[in-house]
N, C-alpha and C positions, 0 to 999 in steps of 0.2 A: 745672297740673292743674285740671280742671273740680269747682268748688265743689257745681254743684248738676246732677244728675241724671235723667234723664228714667225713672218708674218704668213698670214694667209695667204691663200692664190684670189685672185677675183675676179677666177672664173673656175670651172669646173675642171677635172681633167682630158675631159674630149674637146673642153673648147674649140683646141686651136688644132683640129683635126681638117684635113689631113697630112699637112705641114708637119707636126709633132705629135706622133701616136701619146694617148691617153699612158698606158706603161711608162714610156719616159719621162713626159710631166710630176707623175705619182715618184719616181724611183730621183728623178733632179730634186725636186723641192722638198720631198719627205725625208729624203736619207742626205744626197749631197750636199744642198744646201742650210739642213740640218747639224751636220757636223761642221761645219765652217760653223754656224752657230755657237757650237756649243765647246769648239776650237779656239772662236775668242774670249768665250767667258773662261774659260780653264787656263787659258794665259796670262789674265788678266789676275786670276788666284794666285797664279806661281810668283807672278810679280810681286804682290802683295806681299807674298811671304817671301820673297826675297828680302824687299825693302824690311820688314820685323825682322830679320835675320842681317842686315847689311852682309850678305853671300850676294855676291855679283859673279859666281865662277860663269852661269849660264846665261850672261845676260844678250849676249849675240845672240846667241839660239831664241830664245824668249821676245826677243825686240822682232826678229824674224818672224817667227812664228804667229806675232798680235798681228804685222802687217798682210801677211798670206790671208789670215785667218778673218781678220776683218774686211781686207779690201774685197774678199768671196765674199761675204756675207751683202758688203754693200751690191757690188752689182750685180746680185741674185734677186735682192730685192728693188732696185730697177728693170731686170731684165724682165721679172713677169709682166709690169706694171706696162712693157712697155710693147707687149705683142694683144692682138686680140683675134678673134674669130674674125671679126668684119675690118679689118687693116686693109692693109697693102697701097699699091700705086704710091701717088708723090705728094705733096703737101701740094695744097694748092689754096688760093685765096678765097676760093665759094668755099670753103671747108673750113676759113674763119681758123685756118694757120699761115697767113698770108706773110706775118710776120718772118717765120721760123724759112716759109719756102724763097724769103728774100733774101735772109741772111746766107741761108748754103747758095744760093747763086753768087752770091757777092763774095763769099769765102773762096767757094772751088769752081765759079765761072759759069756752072749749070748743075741740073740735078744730073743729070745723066753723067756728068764730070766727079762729082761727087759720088753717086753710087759706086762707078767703077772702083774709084778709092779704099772704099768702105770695104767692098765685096773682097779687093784684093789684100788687102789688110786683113781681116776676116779667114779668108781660105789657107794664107799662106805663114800663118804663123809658127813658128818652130816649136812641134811638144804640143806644150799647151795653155792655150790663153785666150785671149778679143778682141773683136773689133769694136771699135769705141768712136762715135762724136760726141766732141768735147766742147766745152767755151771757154774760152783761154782769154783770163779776163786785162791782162794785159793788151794783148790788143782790140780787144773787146771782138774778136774774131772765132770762128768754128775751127778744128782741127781733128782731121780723125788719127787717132794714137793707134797703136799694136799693142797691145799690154802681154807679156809674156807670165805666164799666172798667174796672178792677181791683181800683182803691183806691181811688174817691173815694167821699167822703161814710158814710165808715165809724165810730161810735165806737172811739174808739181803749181797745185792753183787751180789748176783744170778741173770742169766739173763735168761727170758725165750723163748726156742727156739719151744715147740712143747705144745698148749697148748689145753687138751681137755674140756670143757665146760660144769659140770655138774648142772649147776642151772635147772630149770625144765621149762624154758623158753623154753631152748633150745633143747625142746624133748617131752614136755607134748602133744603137741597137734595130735603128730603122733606116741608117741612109748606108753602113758599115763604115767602110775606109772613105768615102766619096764625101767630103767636106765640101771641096765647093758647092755639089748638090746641095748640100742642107743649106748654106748660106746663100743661095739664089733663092732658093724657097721659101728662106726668113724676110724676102719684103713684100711676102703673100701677107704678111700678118703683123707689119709694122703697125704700133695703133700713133699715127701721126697730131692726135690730137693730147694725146699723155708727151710726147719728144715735143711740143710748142708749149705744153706749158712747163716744162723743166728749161729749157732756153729761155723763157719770159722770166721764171725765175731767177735763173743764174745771171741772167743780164742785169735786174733788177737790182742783184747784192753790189753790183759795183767791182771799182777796181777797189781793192784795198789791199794791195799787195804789197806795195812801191811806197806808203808811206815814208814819210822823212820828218825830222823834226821842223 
């Protein structure tokens, strides 16, 4: 039985048009996002039968392989959650994410000091990977990370609340090579009301990191 599951979109695929043509939505979620699906359940077999076998010859590759395969799958399904038709602009406190538009002030000084971050993080990734705010629960602070495909170069502990998608999947077929386009155009369709309550959440869990006896 398949561990992990490929979830709906919730919304249609023209949604979030004209930001991201309906095509690429259907071809990201149904196919890319789908085999990172079905990337970590087939890893997760191989493991299994390694362990019935104690053969460890492949166990790099296979250790690699669950972390590529699942960290896609996780921020595939925040990244839908986390765009909408009716996005964009800034968090703000009549929008009752008053909370979330504090902390990025308090984290990176302004929102406009933070966008830049984000956006540049985002546009200038080497290959392929994202732009990520994070909550880094150590210091109970926001941090935006560069993830170079899926998982690398991640604080570990960090939870990701806003995540932008720079593989070229998700932009080749309507913006071409012009990356930064696309990611200027992804804060037409931030939904800042799904990025406040995954920050209420993550804040929420605490630190639990640093335990000691």
């Amino acid at each position: 039985m398949a561990i992990y599951t490929l979830p709906e979109l919730p919304y249609d695929y023209a949604a979030l048009e004209p930001v991201i043509s309906p095509e690429i939505i259907e071809l990201h979620h149904d196919k890319h996002h789908a085999a990172y699906v079905k990337g970590a359940n087939d890893t997760l077999e191989q493991l299994a039968e390694a362990r019935d076998k104690d053969a460890w010859g492949s166990i790099n590759g296979l250790e690699k392989n669950l972390a590529f395969h699942l960290s896609g799958h996780i921020l595939h399904s925040i990244y839908w959650h986390n765009m909408t038709g009716d996005g964009g602009g800034e968090p703000l406190d009549k929008d009752g994410v008053g909370e979330l538009a504090d902390a990025i002030a308090e984290s990176f000084g302004s929102f406009a000091k933070f966008k830049a971050q984000l956006t540049k993080a985002s546009a200038t990734t080497q290959g392929s990977g994202w732009g990520v705010l994070a909550y880094e629960p150590v210091s109970g602070r926001l941090v935006v990370e560069q993830i170079y495909d899926h998982q690398g170069n991640v604080g570990q502990g960090s939870t990701p609340v806003l995540v932008f998608d720079a593989w070229e999947h998700a932009f080749y077929l309507q913006y071409r090579n012009q990356k930064v386009d696309f990611i200027e155009a992804m804060w037409r369709v931030v939904n800042w009301q799904d990025v406040a309550k995954r920050y209420a959440a993550a804040k929420a869990a605490g630190n639990n990191l640093l335990l000691v006896p």
